[in-house]
ZAVEXTI-73913 format. One record per atom (N, C-alpha, C): residue in one letter; x, y, z. Coordinates in steps of 0.02 Angstrom, whole numbers, plus 32768, in hexadecimal, padded with zeros to 4 digits. Layout:
N
+------+------+------+------+
: resn :    u :    v :    w :
+------+------+------+------+
:    A :    X :    Y :    Z :
...
+------+------+------+------+
END
This chain:
100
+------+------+------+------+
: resn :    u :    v :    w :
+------+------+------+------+
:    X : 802A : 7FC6 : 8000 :
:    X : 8000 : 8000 : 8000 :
:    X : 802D : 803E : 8000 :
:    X : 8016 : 806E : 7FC7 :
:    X : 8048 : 80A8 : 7FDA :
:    X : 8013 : 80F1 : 7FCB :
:    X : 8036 : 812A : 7FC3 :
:    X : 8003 : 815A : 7FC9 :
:    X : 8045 : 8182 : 7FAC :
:    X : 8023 : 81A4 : 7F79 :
:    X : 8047 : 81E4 : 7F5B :
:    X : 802F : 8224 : 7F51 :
:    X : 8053 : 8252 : 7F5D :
:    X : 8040 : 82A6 : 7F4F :
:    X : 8075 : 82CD : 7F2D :
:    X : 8056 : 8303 : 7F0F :
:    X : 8096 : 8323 : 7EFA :
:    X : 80A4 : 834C : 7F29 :
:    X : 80D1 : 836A : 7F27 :
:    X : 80F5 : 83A1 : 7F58 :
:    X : 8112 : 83CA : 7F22 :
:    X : 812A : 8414 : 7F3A :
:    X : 8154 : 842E : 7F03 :
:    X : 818D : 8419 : 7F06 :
:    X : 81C6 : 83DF : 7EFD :
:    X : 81F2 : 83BB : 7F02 :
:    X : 81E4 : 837C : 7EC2 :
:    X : 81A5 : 835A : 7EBE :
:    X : 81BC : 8341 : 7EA0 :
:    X : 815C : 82E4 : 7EC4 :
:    X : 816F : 82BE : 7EAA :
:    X : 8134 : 8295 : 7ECE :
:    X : 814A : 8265 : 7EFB :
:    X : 8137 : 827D : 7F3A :
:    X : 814D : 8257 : 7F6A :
:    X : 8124 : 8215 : 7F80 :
:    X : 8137 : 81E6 : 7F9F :
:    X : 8117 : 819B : 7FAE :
:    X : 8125 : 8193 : 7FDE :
:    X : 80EC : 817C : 8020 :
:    X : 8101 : 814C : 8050 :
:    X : 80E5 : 8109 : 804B :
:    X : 8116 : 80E4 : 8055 :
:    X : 80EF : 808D : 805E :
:    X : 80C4 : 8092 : 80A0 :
:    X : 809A : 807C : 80A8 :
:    X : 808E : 8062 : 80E9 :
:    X : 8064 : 8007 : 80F6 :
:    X : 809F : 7FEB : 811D :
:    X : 809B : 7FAF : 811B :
:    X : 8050 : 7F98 : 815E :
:    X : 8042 : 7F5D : 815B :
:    X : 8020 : 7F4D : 818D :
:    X : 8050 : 7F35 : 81B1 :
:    X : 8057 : 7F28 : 81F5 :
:    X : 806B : 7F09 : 822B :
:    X : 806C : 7EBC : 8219 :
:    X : 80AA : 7E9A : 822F :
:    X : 80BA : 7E54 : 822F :
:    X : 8071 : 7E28 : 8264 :
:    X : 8075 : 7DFE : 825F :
:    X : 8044 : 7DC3 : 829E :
:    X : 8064 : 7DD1 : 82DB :
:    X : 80B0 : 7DC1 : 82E4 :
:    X : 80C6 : 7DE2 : 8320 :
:    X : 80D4 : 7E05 : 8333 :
:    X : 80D6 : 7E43 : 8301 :
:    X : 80D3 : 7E91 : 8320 :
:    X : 8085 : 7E95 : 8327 :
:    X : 8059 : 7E82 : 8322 :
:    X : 8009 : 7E92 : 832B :
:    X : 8013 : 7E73 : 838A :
:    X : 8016 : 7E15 : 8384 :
:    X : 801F : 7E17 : 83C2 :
:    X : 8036 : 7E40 : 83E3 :
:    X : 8097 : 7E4C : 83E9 :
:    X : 80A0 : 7E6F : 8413 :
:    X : 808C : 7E9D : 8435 :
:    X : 8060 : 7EBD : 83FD :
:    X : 8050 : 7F14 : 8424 :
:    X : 8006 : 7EF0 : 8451 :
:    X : 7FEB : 7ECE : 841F :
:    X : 7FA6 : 7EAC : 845E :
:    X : 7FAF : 7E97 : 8489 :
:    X : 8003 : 7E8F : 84B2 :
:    X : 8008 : 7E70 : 84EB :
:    X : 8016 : 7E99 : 8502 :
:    X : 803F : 7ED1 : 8512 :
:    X : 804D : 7F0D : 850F :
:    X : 8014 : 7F30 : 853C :
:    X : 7FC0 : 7F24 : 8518 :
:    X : 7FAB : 7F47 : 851B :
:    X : 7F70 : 7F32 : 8564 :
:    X : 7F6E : 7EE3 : 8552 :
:    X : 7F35 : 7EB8 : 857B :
:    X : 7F42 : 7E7E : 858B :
:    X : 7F2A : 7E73 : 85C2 :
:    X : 7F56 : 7E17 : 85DE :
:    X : 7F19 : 7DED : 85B5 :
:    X : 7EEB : 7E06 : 85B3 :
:    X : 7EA0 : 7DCD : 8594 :
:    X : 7EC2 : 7DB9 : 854D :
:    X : 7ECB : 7D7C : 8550 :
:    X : 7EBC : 7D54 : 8512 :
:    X : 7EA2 : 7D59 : 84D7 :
:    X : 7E53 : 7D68 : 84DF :
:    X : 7E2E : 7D70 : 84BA :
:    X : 7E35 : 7DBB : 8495 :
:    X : 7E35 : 7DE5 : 84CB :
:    X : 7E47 : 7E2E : 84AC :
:    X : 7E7F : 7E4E : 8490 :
:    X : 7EB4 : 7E19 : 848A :
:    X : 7EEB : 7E10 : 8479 :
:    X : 7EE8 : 7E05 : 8437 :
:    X : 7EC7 : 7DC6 : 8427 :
:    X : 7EBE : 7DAD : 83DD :
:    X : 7E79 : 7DE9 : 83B9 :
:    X : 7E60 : 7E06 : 83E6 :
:    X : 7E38 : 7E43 : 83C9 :
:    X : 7E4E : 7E61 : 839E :
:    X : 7E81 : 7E7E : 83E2 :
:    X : 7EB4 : 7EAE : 83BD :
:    X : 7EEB : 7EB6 : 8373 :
:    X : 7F06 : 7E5E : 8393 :
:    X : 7F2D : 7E67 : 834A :
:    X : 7F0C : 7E58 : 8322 :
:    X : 7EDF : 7E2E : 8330 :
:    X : 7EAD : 7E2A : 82DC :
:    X : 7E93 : 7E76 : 82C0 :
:    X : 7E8A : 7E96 : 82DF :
:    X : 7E61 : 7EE6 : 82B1 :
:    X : 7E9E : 7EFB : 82B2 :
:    X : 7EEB : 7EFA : 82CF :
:    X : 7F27 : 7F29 : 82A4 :
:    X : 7F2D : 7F0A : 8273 :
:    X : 7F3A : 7EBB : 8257 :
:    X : 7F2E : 7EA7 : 8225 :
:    X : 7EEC : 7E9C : 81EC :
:    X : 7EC4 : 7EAD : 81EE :
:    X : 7E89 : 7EA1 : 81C9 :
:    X : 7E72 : 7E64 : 81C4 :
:    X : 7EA2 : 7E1E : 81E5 :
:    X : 7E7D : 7DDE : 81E0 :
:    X : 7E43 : 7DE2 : 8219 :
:    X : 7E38 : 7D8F : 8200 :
:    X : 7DE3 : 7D7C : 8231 :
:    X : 7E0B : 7D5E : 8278 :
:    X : 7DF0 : 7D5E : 82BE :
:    X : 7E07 : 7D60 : 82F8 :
:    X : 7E0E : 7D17 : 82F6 :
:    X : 7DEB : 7CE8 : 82DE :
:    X : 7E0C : 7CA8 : 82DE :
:    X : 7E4B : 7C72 : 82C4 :
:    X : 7E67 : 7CB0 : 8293 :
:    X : 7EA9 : 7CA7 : 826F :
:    X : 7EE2 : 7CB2 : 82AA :
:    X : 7ED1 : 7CED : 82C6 :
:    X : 7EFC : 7D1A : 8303 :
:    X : 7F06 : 7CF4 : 834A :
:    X : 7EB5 : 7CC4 : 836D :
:    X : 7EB8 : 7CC4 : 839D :
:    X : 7EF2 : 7C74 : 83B3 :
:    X : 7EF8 : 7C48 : 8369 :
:    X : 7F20 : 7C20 : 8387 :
:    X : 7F8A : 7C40 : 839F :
:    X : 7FA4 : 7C70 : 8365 :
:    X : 7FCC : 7C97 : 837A :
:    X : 7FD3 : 7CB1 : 83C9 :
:    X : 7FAB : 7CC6 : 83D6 :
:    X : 7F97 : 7CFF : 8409 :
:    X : 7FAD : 7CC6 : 8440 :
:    X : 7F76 : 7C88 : 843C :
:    X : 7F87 : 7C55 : 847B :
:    X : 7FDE : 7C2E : 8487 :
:    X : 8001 : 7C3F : 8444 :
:    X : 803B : 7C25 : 8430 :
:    X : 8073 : 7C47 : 8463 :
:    X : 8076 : 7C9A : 845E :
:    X : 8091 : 7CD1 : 846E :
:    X : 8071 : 7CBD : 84BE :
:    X : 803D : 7CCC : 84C5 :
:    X : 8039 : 7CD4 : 851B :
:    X : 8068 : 7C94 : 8539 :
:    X : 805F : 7C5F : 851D :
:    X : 8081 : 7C2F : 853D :
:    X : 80CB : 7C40 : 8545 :
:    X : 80F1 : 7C56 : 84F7 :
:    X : 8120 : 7C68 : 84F8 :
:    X : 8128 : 7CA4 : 8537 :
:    X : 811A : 7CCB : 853B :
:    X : 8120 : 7D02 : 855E :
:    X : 8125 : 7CFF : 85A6 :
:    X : 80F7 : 7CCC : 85CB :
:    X : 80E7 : 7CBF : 860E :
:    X : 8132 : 7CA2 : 8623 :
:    X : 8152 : 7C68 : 85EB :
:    X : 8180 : 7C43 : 8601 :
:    X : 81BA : 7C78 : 8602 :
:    X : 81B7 : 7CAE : 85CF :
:    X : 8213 : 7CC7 : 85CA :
:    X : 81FD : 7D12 : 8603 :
:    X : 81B4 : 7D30 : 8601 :
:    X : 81C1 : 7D5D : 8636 :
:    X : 81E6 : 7D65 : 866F :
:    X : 81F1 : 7D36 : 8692 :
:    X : 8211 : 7D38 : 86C4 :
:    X : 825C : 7D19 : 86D4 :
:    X : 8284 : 7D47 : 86E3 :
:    X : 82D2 : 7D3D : 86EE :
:    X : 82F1 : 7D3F : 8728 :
:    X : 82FA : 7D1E : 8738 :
:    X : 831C : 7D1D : 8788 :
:    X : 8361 : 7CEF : 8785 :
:    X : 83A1 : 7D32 : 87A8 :
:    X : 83CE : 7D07 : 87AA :
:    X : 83EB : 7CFD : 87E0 :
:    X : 83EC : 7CB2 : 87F0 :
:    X : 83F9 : 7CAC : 882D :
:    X : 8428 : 7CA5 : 884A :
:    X : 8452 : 7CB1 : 8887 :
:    X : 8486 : 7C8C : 88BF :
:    X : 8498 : 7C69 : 88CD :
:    X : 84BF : 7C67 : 8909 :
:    X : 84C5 : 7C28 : 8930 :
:    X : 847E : 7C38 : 895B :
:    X : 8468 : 7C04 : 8975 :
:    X : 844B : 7BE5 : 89A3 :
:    X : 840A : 7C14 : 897E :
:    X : 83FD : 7C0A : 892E :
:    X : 83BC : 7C24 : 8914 :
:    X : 8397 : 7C6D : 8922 :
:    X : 83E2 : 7C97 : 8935 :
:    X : 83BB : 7CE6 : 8945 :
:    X : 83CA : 7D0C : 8907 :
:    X : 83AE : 7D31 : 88FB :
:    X : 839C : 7D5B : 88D7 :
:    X : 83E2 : 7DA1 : 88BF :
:    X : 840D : 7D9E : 887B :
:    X : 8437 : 7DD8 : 887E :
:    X : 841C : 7E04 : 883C :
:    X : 843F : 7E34 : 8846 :
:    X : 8445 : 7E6B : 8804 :
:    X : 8478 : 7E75 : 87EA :
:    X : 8467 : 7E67 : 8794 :
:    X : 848D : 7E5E : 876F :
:    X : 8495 : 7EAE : 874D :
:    X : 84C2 : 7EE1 : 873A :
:    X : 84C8 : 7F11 : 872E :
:    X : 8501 : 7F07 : 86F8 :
:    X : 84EF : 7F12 : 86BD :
:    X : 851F : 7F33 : 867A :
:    X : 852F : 7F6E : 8677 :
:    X : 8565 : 7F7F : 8654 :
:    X : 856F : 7FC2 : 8663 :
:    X : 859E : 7FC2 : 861C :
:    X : 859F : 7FEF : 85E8 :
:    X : 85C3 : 7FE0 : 85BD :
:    X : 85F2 : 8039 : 85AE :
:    X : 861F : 8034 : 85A3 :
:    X : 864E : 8076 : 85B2 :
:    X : 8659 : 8079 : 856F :
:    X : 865C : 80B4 : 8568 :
:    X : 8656 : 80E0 : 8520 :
:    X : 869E : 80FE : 852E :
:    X : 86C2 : 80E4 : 84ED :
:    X : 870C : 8104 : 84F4 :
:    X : 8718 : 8152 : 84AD :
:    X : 870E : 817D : 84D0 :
:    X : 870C : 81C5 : 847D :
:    X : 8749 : 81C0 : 8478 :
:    X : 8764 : 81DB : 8440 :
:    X : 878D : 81DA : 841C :
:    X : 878C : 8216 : 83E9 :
:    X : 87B0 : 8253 : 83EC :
:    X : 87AE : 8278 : 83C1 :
:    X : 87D4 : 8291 : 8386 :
:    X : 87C8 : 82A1 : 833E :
:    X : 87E3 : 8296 : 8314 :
:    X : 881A : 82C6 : 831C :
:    X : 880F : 82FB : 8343 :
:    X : 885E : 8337 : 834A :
:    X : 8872 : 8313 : 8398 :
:    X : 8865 : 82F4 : 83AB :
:    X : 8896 : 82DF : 83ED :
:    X : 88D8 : 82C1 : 83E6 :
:    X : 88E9 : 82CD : 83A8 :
:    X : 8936 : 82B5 : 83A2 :
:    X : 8972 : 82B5 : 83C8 :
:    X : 898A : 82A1 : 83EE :
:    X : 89B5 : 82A5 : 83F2 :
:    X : 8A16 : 8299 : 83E8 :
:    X : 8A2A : 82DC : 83EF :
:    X : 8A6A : 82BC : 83C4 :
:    X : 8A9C : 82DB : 8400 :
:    X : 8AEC : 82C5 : 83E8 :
:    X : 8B24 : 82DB : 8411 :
:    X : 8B2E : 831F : 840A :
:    X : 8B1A : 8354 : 83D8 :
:    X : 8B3F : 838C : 83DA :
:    X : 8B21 : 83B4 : 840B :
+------+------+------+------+
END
């Protein structure tokens, strides 16, 4: 699907795509824990019928329930925090340095 106009430049075009099956889920989970209103949802971002959608939908929740949660554990099963931290080294193109 695209859409064109002129401009004084010249004729411009944007595509505009529909949303993937799992970009429809995602945002319906995003939005609602219900199941059902889930496969609502991505069915009308996509234009299919809700019974194409709702076996997906049950696919993803399953998926989702199992990887939501991360816990990493200890000794003796307590609970730590894991912190990344990534250091940005600049570098500038006149920072030369020389002997004279």
């Amino acid at each position: 699907m695209s859409e064109d106009w002129n401009t004084k430049y010249g004729r411009r075009r944007v595509r505009r795509d529909p949303p993937t099956l799992d970009e429809a889920i995602f945002a319906a989970i995003g939005i609602t824990d219900d199941q059902e209103a889930q496969a609502e949802i991505a069915a009308s971002l996509m234009g299919l019928p809700i019974e194409s959608v709702q076996a997906e939908v049950k696919k993803a929740g399953r998926l989702s329930v199992r990887s939501s949660t991360r816990v990493i554990a200890g000794e003796q099963g307590a609970q730590r925090s894991v912190v990344v931290e990534r250091r940005v080294v600049r570098r500038f193109g006149n920072d030369k340095r020389t002997g004279t």
